[in-house]
N, C-alpha and C positions, 0 to 999 in steps of 0.2 A: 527276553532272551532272543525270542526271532529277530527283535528289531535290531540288536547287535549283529546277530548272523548275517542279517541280509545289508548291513552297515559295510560289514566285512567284505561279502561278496560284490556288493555296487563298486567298490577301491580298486578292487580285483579287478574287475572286468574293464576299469579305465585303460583307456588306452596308453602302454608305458610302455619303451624299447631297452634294450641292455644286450649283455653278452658282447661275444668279442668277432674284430670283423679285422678288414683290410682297411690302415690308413692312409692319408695321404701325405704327401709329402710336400716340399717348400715353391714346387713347383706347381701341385694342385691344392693352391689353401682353403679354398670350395668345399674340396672333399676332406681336407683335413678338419675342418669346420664339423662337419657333419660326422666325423667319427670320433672326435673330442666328445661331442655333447652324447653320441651313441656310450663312449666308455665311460663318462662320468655317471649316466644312467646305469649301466651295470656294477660299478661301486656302491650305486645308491645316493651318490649325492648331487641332490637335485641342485640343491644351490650353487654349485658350480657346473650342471649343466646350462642352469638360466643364462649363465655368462656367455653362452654361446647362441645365445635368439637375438635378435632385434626386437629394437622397440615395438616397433610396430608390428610382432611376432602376432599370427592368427590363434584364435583358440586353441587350432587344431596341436598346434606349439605349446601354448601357453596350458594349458589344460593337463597337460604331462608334467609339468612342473609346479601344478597346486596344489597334486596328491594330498601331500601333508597334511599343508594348512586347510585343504575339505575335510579332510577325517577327522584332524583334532575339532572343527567348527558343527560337521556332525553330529558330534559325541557333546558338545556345548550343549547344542538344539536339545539334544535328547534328554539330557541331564535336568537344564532348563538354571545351569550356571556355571562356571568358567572351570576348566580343568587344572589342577595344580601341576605344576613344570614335570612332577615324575612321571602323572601320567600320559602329558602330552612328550617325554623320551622317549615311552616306551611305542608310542605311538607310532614318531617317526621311525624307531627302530626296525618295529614290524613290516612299514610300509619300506623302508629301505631293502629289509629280505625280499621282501616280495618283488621290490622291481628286479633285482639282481637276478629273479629267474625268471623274467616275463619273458624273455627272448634267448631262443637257445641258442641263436646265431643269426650274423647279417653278413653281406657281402654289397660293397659300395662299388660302383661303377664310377670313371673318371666324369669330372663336372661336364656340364656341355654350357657354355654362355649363350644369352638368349638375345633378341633382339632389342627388349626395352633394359638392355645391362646385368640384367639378372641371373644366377648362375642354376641348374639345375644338377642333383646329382640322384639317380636312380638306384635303390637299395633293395635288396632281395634278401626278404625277411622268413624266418622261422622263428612263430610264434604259440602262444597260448591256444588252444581251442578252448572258448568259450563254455561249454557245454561241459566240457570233461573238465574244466576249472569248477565250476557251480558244482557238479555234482561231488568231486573233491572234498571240498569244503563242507558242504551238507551231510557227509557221510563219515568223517570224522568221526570217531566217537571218544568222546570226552565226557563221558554221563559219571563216572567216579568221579572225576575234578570236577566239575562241575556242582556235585551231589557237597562235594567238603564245601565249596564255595559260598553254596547256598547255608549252611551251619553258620558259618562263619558272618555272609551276610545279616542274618537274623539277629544274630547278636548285635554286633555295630549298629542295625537297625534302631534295638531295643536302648543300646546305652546312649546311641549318639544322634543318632535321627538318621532319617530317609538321604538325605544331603551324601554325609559322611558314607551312606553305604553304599549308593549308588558309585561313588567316586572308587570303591573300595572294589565291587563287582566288576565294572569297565577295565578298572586296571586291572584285576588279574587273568578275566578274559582275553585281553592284549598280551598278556603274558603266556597265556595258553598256546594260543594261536600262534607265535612269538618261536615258541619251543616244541611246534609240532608243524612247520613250513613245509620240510623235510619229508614230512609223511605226507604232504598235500599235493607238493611238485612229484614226488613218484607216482600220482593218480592220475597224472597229467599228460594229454597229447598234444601233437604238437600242429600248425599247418604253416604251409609258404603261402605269404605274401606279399606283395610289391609293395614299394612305396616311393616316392619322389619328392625329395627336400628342394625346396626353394631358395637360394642362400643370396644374400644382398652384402656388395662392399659399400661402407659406410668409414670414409677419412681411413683407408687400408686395412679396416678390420673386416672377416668376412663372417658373418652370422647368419643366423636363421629366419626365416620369414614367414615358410607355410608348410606344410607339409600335409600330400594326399594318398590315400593307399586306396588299393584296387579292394 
């Protein structure tokens, strides 16, 4: 059970953007770059924020958009074998809620072009505090569900094996979590902080490249 818990909160604490900000428009496609891939993060769908990085997007990019596929690869590890598609849904589901409230708000400042072609667009973020996320999380109480889960675990243990139950536990822990966000993100504070997107055009498309926060 802890290693779930703290499965949960390492996902948490990655670093993920969302919320609603100021776009750009046809004039600043730099900045409109950068607020595309900001509100597809607050929908939660990562896969079409990817659409908005370059290839040769840095970690610090690419690392926001593996959420997923880390957590369901996680939960593999842990298991010690492959998760069946319901419960890597529920999976992405949860991590979808979650980004949706990682950021309460951004505000984009217009691109600035740099000397080696490259675009820069400066964003002033409110964000998660770390601290009051963890302890969020940790403080939860879910000892009833939990308490049936385990019942229920024991069983499937007994008819079906360790396999089946393990598979059975994760998912409805995901499920838990899933249906108690709401209670998480009201324990939650908030802080500003900067950040500056890199944005590269590539044959007229302008995308992502790197991105560093104070």
């Amino acid at each position: 059970m802890k290693r779930i818990l703290n499965s949960l909160i390492a996902v948490m604490l990655v670093f993920c953007l969302a919320s609603c900000g100021k776009s750009g428009g046809a004039s600043d496609p730099a900045k409109a770059a950068v607020n595309a891939f900001l509100s597809s993060l607050k929908d939660g769908d990562l896969e079409k924020a990817t659409s908005y990085t370059d290839a040769s997007a840095s970690d610090a990019v690419l690392n926001i958009t593996r959420i997923m596929q880390d957590l369901s690869s996680t939960f593999e590890q842990m298991m010690g074998t492959a998760l069946d598609d319901s419960v890597k849904e529920k999976i992405n589901g949860f991590t979808s809620k979650l980004i949706s409230f990682a950021y309460k708000s951004y505000d984009l400042e217009d691109s600035v072009k740099q000397e080696d072609g490259t675009y820069t667009v400066k964003a002033a973020l409110e964000v998660f505090d770390n601290n009051s996320l963890n302890q969020a999380v940790r403080t939860l109480d879910l000892k009833n569900e939990i308490g049936a889960l385990s019942q229920e675990y024991t069983k499937i243990l007994m008819e079906k094996g360790a396999g089946e139950a393990q598979k059975y536990l994760y998912s409805q822990i995901i499920t838990l979590y899933t249906e108690n966000i709401d209670k998480i993100i009201a324990n939650v504070t908030y802080m500003k902080k900067n950040a500056v997107f890199t944005v590269v055009e590539t044959d007229g498309a302008f995308k992502i490249k790197d991105l560093k926060m104070d």
